[in-house]
C-alpha positions in Angstrom: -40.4 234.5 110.3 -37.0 233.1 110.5 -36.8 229.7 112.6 -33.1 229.4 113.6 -33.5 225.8 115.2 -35.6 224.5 112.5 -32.0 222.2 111.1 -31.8 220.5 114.3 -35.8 220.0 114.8 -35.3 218.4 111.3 -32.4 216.0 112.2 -34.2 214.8 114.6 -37.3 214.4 113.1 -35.1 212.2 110.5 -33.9 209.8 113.4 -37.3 208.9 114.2 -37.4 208.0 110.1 -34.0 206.2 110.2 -35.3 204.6 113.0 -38.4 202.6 112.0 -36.6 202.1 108.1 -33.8 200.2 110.0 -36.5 198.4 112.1 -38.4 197.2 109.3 -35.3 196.6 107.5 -34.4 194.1 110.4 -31.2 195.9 110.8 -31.1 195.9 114.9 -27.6 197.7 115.6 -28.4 200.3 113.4 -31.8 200.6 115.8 -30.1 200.0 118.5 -27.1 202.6 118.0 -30.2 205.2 117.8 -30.7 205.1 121.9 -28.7 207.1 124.2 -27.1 205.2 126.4 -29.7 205.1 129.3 -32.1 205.9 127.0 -35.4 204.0 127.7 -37.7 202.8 125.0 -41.0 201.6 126.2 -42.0 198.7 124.0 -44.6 196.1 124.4 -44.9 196.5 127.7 -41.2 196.1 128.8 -38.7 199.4 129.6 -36.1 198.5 127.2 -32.8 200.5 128.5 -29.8 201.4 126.7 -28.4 200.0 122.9 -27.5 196.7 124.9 -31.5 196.4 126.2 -32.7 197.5 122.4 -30.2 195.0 120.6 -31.0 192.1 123.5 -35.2 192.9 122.5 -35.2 193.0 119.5 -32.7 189.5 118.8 -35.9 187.6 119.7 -37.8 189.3 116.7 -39.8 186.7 114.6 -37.2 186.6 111.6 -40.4 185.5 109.0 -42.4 188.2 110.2 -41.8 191.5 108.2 -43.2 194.8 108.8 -44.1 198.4 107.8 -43.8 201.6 110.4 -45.2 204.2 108.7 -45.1 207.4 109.9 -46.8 210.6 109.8 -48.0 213.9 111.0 -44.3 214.4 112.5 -43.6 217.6 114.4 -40.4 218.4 116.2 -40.0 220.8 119.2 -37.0 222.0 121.0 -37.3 221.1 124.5 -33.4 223.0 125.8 -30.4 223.8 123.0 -29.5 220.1 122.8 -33.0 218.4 123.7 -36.1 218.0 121.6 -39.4 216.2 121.2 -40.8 214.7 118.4 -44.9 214.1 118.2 -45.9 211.5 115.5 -48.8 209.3 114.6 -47.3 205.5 113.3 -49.3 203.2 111.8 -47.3 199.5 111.5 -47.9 196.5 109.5 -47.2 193.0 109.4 -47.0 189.6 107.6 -45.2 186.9 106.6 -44.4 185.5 103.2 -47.2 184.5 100.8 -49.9 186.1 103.6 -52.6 187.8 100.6 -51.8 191.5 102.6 -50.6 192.6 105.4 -52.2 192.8 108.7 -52.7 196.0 110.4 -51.1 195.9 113.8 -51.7 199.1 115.7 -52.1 202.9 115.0 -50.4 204.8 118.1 -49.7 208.0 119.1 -45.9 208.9 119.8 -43.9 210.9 121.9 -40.1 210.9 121.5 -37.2 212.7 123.5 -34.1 212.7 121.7 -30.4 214.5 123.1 -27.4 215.8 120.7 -24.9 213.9 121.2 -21.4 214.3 120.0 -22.5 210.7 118.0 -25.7 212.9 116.4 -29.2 212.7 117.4 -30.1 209.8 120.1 -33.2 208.9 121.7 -33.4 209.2 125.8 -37.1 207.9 125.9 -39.5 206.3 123.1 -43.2 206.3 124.6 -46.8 205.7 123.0 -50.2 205.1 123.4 -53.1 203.4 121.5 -54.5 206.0 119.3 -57.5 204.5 117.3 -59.4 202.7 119.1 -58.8 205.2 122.1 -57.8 203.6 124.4 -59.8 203.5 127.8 -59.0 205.8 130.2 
């Protein structure tokens, strides 16, 4: 079975990567350049909108606190001809110079809506939810 979308399914699946190894390699435009822009990621609690709303979020980052998003289970659908979502489990770590190991922050389940833009891939919402423990309902 021939799957004629499966390229752009892929390139988008490969901004959620670039995503999270910018993050984790603290470099915040790079992250930031990733959202559309009125794209809204939901992080912490806060809507954060746009590249300016990412950049402004992400400037108050603990600079000796280093991390690891790893992701996995990723799966890509197209949602219209230049819209898709991407389903992914992420597990992220944490710690700071001479910490013994790092500390497991979260495992979440992810949903993310990314658009073709003439810039490439960007992301016009970043949502998720505790996945282990559940969380109550």
């Amino acid at each position: 079975m021939s799957d004629a979308l499966l390229p752009l399914r892929q390139q988008a699946g490969e901004q959620v990567l670039n995503f999270f190894a910018a993050l984790d390699q603290r470099r915040h435009e790079a992250v930031a350049a990733l959202m559309d822009h009125d794209g809204i990621w939901h992080r912490q609690g806060q809507a954060l909108v746009g590249p300016a709303g990412v950049a402004a979020a992400l400037a108050q980052r603990d600079p000796a606190r280093e991390t690891a998003h790893i992701v996995s289970n990723l799966r890509a659908e197209m949602t219209a001809s230049d819209r898709v979502q991407v389903h992914f489990y992420l597990v992220a770590y944490d710690g700071r110079r001479g910490d013994e190991a790092p500390r497991l922050v979260a495992i979440r389940s992810c949903m993310d809506e990314l658009r073709l833009t003439p810039e490439g891939w960007r992301f016009t919402s970043r949502t998720s939810k505790r996945h282990l423990p559940p969380e109550l309902r």
